[in-house]
PyMOL Python script that loads the backbone (N, CA, C, O; Angstrom):
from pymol import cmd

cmd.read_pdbstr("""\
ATOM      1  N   UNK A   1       8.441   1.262  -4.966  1.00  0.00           N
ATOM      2  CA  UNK A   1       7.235   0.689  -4.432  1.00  0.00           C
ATOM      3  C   UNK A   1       7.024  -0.674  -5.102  1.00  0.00           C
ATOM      4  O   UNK A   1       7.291  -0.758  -6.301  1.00  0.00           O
ATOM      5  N   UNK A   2       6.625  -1.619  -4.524  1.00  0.00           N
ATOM      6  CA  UNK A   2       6.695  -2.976  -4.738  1.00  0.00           C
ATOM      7  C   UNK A   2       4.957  -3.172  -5.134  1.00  0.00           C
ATOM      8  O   UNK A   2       4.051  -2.776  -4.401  1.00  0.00           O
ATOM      9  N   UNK A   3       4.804  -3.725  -6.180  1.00  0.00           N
ATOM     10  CA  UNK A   3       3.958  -4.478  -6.810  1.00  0.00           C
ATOM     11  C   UNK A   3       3.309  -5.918  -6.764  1.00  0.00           C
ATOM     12  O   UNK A   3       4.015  -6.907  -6.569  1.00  0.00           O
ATOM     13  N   UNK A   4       1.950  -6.007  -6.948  1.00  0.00           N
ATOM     14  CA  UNK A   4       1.265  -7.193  -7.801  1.00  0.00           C
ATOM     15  C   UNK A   4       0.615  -7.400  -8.910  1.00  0.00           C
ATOM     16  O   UNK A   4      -0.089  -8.326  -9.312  1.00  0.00           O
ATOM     17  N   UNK A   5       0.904  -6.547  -9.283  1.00  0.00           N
ATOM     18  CA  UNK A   5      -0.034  -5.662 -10.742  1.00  0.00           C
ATOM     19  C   UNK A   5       0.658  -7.086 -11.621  1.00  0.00           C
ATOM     20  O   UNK A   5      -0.347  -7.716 -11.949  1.00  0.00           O
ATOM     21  N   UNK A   6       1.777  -7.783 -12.089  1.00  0.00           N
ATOM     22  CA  UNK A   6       1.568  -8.777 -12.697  1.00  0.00           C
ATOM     23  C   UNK A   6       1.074  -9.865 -12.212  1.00  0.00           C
ATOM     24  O   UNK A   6       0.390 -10.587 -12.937  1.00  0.00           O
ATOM     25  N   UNK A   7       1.226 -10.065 -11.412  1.00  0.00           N
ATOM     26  CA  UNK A   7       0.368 -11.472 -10.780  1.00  0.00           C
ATOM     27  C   UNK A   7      -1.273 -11.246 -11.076  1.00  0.00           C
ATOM     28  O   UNK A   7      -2.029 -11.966 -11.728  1.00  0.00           O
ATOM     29  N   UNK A   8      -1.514 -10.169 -10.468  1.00  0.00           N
ATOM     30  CA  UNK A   8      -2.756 -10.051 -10.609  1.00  0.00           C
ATOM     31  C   UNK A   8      -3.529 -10.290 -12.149  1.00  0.00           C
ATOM     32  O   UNK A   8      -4.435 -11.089 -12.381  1.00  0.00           O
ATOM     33  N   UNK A   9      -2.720  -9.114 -13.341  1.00  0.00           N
ATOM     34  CA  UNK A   9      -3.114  -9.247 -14.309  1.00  0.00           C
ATOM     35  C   UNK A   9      -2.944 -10.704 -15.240  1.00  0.00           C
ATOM     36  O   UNK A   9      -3.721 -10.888 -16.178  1.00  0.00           O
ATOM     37  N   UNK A  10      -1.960 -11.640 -14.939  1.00  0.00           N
ATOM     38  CA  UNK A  10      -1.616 -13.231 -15.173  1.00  0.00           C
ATOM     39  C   UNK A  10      -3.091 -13.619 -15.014  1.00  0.00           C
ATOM     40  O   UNK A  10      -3.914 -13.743 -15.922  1.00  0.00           O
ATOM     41  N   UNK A  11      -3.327 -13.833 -13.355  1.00  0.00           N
ATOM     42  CA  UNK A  11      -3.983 -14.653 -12.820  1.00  0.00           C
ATOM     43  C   UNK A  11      -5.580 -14.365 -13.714  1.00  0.00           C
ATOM     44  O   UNK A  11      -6.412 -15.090 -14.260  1.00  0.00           O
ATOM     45  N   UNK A  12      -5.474 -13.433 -13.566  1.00  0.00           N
ATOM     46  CA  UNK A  12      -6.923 -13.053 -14.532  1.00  0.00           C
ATOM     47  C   UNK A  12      -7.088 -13.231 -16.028  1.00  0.00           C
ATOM     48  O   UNK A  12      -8.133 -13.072 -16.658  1.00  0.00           O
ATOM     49  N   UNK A  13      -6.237 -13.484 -16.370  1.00  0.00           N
ATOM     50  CA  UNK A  13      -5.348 -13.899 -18.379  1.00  0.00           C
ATOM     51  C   UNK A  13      -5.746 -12.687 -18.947  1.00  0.00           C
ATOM     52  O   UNK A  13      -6.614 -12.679 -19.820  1.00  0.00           O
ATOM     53  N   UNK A  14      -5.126 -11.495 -18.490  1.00  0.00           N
ATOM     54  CA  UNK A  14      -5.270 -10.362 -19.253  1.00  0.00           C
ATOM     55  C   UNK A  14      -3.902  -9.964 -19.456  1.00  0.00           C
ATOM     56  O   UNK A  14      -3.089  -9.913 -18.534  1.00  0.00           O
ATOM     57  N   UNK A  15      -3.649  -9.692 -20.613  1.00  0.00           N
ATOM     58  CA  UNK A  15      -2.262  -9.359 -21.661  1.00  0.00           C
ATOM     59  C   UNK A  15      -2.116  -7.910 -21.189  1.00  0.00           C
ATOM     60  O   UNK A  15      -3.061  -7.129 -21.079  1.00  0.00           O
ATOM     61  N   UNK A  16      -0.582  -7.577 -20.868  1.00  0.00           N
ATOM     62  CA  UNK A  16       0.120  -6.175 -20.958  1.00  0.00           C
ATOM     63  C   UNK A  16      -0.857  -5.010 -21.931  1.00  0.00           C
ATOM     64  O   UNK A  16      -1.458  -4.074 -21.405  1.00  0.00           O
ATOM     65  N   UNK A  17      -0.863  -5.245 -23.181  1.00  0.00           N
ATOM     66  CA  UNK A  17      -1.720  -4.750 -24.493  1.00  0.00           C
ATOM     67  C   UNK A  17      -3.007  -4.633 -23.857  1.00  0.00           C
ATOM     68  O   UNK A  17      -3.189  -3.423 -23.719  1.00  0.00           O
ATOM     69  N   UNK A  18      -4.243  -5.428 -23.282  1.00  0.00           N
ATOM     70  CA  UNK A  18      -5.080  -5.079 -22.903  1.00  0.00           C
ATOM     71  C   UNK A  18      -5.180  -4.219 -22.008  1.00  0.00           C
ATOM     72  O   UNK A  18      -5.797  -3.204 -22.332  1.00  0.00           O
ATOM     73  N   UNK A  19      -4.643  -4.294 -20.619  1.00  0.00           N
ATOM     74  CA  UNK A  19      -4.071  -3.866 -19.821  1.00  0.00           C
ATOM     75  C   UNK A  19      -4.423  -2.085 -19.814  1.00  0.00           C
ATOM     76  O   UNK A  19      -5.263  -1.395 -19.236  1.00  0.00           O
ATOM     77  N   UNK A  20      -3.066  -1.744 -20.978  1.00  0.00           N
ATOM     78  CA  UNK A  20      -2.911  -0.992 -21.502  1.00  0.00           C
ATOM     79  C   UNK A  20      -3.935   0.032 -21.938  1.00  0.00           C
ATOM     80  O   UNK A  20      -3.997   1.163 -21.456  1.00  0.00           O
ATOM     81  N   UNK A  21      -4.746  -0.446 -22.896  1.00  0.00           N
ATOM     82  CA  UNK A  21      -5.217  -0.074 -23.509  1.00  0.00           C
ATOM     83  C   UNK A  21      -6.802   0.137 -22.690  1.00  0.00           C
ATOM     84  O   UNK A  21      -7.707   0.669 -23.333  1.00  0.00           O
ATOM     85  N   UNK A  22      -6.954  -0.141 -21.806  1.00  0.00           N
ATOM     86  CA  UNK A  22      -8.306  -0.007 -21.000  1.00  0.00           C
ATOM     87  C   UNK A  22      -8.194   0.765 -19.732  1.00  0.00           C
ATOM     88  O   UNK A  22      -9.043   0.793 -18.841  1.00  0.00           O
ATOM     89  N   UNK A  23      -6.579   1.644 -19.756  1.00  0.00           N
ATOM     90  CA  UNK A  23      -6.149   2.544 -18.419  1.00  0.00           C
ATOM     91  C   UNK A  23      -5.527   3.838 -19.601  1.00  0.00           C
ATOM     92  O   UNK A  23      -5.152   4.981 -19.339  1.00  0.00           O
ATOM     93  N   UNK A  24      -5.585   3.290 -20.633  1.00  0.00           N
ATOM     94  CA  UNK A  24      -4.708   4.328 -21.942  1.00  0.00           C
ATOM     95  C   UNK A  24      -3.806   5.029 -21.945  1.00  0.00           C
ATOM     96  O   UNK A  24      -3.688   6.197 -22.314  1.00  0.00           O
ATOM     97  N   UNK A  25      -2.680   3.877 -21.254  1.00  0.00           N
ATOM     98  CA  UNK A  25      -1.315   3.885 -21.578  1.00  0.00           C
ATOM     99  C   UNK A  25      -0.723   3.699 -22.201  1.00  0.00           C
ATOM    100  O   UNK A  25      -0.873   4.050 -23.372  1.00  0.00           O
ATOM    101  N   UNK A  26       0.408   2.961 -21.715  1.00  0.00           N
ATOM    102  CA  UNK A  26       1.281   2.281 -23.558  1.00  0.00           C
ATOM    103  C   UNK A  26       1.543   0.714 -22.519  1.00  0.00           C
ATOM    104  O   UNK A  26       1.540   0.451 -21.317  1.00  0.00           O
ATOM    105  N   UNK A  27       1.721   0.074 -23.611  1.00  0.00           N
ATOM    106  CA  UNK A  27       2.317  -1.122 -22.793  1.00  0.00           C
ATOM    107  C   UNK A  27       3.628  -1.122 -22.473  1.00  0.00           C
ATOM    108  O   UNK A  27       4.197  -2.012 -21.842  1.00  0.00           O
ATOM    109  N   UNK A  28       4.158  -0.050 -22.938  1.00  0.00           N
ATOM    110  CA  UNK A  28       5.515  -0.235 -22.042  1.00  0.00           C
ATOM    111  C   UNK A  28       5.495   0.547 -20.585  1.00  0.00           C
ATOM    112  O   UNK A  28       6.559   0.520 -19.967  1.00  0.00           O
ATOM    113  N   UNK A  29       4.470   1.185 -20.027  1.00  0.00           N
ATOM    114  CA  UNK A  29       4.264   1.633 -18.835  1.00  0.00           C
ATOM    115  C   UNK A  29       3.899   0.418 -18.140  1.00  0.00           C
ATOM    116  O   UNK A  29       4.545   0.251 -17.106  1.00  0.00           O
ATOM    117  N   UNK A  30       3.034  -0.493 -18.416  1.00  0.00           N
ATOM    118  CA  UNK A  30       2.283  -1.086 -18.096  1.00  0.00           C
ATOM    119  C   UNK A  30       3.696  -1.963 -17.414  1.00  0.00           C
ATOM    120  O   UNK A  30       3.861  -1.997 -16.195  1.00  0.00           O
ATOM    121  N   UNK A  31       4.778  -2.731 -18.501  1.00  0.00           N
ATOM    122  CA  UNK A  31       5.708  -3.367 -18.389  1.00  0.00           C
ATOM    123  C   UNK A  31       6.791  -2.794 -17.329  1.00  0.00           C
ATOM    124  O   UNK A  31       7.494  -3.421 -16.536  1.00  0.00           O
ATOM    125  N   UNK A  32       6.713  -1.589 -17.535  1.00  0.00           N
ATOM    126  CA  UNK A  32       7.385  -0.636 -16.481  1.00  0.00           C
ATOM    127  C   UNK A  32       6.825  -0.713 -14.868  1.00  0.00           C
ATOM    128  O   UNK A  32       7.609  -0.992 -13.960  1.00  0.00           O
ATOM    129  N   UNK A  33       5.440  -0.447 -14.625  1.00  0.00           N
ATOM    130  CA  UNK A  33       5.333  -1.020 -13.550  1.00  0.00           C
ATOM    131  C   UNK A  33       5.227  -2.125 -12.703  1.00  0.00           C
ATOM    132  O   UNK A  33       5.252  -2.271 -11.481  1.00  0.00           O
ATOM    133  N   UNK A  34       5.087  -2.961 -13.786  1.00  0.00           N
ATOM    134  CA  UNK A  34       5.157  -4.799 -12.958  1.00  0.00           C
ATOM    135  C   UNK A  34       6.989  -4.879 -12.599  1.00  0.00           C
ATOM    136  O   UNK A  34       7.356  -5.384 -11.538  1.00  0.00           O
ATOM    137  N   UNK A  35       7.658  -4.516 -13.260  1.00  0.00           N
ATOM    138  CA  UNK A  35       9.075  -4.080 -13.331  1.00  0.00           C
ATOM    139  C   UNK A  35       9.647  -3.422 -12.520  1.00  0.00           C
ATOM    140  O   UNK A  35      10.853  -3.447 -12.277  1.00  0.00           O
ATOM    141  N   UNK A  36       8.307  -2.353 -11.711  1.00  0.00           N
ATOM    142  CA  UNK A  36       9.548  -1.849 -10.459  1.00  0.00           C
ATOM    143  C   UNK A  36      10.304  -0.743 -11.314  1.00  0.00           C
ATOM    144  O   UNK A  36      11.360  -0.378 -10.797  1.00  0.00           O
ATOM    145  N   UNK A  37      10.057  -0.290 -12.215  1.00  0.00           N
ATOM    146  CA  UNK A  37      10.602   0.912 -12.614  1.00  0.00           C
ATOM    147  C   UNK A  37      10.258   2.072 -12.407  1.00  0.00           C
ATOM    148  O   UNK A  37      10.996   3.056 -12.361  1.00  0.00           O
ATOM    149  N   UNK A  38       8.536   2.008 -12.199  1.00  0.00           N
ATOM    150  CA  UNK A  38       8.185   3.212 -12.291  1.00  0.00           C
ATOM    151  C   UNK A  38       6.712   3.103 -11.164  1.00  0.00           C
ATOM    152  O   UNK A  38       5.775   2.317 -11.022  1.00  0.00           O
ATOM    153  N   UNK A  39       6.996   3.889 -10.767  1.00  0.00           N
ATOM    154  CA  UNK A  39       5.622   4.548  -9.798  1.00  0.00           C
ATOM    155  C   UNK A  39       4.459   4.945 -10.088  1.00  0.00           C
ATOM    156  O   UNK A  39       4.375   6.173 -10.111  1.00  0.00           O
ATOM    157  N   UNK A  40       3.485   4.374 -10.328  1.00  0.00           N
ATOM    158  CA  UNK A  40       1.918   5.257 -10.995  1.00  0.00           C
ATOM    159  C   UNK A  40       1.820   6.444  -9.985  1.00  0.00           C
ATOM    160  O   UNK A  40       2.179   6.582  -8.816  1.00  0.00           O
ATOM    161  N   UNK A  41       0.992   7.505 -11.188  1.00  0.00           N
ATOM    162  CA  UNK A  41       0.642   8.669 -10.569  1.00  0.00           C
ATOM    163  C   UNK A  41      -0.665   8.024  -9.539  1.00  0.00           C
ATOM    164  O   UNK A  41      -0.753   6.797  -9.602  1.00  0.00           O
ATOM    165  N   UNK A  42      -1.472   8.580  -8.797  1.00  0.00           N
ATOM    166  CA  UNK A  42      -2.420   8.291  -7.916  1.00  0.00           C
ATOM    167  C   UNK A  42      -3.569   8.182  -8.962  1.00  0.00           C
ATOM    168  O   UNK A  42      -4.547   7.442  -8.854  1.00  0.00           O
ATOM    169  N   UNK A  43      -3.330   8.942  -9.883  1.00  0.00           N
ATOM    170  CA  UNK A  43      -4.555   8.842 -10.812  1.00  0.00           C
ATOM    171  C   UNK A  43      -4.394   7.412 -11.669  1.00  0.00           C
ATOM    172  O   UNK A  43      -5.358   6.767 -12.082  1.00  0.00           O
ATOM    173  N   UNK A  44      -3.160   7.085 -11.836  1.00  0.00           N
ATOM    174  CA  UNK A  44      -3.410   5.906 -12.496  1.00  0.00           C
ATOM    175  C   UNK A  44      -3.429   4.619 -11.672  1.00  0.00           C
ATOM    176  O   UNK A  44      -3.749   3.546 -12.183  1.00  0.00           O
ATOM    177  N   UNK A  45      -3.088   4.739 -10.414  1.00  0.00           N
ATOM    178  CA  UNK A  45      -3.335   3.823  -9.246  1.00  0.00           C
ATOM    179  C   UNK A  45      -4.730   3.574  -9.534  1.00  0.00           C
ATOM    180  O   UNK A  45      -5.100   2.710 -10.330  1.00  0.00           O
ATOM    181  N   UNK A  46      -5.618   4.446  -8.787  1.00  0.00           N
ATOM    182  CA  UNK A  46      -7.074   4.474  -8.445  1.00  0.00           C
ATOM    183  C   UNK A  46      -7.776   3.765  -9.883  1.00  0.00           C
ATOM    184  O   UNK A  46      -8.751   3.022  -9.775  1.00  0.00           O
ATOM    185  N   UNK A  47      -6.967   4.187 -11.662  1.00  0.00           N
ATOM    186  CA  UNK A  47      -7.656   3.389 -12.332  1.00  0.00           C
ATOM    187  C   UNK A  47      -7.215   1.635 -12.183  1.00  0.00           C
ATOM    188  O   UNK A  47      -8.133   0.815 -12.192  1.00  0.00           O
ATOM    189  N   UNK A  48      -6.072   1.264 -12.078  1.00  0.00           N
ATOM    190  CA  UNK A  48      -5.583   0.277 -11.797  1.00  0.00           C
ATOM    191  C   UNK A  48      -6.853  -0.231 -10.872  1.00  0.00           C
ATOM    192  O   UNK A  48      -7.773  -0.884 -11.365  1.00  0.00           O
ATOM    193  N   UNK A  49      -6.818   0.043  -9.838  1.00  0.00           N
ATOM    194  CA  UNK A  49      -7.685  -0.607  -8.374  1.00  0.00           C
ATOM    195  C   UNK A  49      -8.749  -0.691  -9.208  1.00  0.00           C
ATOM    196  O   UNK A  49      -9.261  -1.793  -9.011  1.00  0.00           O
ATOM    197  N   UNK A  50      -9.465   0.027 -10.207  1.00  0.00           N
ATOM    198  CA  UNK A  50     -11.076   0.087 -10.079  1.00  0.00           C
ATOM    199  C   UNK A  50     -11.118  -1.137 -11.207  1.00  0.00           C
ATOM    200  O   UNK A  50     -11.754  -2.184 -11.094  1.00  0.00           O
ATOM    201  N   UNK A  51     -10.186  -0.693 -12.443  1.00  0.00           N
ATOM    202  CA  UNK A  51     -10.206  -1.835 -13.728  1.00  0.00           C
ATOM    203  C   UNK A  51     -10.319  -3.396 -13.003  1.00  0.00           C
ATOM    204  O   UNK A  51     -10.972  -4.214 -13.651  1.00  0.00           O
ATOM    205  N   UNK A  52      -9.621  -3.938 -11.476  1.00  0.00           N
ATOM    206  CA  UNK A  52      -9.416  -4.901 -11.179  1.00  0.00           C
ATOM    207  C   UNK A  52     -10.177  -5.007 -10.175  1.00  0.00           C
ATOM    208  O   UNK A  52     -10.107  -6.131  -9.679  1.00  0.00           O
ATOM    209  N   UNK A  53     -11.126  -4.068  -9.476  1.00  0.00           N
ATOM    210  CA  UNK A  53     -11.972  -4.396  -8.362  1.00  0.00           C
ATOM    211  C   UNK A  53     -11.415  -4.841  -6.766  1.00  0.00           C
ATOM    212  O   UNK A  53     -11.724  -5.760  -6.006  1.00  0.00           O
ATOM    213  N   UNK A  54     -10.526  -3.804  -6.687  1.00  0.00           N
ATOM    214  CA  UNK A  54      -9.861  -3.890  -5.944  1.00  0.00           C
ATOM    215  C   UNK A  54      -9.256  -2.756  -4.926  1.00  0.00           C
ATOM    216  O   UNK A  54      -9.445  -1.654  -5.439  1.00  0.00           O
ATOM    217  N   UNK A  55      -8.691  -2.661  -3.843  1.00  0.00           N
ATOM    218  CA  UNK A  55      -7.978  -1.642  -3.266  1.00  0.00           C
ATOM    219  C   UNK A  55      -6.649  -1.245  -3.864  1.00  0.00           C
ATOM    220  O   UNK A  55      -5.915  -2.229  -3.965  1.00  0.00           O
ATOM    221  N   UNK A  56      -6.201  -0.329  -4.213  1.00  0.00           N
ATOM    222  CA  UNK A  56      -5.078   0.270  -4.147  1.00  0.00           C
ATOM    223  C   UNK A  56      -3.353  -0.383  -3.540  1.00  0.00           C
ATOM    224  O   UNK A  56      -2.286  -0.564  -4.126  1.00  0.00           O
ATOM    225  N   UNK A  57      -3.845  -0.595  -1.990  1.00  0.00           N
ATOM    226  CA  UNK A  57      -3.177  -1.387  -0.898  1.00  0.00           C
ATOM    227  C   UNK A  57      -3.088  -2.738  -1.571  1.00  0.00           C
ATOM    228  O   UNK A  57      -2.138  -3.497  -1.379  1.00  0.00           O
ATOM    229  N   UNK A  58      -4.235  -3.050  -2.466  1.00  0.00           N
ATOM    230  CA  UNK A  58      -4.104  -4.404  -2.571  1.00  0.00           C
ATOM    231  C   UNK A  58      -3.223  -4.911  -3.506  1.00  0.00           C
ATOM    232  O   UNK A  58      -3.014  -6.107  -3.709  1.00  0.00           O
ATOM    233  N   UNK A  59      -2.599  -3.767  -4.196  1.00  0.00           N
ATOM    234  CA  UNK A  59      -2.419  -3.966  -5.635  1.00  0.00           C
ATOM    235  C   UNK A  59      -0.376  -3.420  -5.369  1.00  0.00           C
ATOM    236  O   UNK A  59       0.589  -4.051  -5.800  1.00  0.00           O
ATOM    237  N   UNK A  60      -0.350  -2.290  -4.663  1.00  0.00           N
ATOM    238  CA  UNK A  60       0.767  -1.542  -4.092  1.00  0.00           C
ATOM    239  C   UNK A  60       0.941  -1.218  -2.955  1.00  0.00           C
ATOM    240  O   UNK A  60       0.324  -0.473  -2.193  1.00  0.00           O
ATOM    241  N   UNK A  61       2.266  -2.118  -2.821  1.00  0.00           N
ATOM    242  CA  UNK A  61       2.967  -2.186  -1.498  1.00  0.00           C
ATOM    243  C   UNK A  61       3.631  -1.365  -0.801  1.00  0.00           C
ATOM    244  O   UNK A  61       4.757  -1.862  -0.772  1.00  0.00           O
ATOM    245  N   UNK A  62       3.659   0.017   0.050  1.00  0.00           N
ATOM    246  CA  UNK A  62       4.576   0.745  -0.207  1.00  0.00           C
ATOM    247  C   UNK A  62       4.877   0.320   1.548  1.00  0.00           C
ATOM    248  O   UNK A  62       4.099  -0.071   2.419  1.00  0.00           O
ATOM    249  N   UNK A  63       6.369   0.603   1.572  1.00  0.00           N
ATOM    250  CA  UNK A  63       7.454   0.246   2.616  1.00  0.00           C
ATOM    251  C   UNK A  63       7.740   2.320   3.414  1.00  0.00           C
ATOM    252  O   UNK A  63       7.764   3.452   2.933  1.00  0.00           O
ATOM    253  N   UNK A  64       7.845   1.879   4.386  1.00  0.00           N
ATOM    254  CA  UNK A  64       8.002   2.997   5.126  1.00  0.00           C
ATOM    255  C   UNK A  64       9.606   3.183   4.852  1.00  0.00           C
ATOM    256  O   UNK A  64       9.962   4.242   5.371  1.00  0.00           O
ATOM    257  N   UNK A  65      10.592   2.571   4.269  1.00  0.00           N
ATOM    258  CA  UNK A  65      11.991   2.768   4.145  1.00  0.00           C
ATOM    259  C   UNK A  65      12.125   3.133   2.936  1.00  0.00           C
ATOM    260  O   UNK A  65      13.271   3.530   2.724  1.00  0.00           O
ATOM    261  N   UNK A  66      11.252   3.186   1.777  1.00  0.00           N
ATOM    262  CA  UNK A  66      11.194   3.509   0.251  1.00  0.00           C
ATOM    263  C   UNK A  66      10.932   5.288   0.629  1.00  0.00           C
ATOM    264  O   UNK A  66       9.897   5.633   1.199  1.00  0.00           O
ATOM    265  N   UNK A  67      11.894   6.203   0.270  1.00  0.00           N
ATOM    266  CA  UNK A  67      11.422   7.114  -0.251  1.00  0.00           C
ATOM    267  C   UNK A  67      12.475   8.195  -1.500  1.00  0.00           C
ATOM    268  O   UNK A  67      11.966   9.168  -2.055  1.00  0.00           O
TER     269      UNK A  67
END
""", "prot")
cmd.dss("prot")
cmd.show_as("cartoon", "prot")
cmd.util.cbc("prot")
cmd.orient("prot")
């Protein structure tokens, strides 16, 4: 699933570490998903969307050919 979670968090000048630490992860998840490595659970989606005031959709791209 394709991402904006770094752009987003750039554009706003909030650090991986903050990030992190205000969804209470690790920053290497955090690094993991701008990365395309890893998939948030729905629960950590929905905190993602809310920490940034935002939709879900807005944040994760998902492709009907990804499964």
């Amino acid at each position: 699933m394709k991402n904006r979670l770094e752009e987003i968090r750039k554009r706003q000048g909030i650090k991986q570490e903050e990030l992190a630490a205000a969804l209470e992860v690790s920053r290497q998840t955090i690094g993991s998903l701008e990365n395309g490595r890893y998939n948030p659970s729905i629960i950590l989606a929905f905190k993602i969307a809310r920490y940034f005031n935002m939709k879900i959709e807005d944040i994760f791209i998902y492709e009907e050919d990804e499964q």
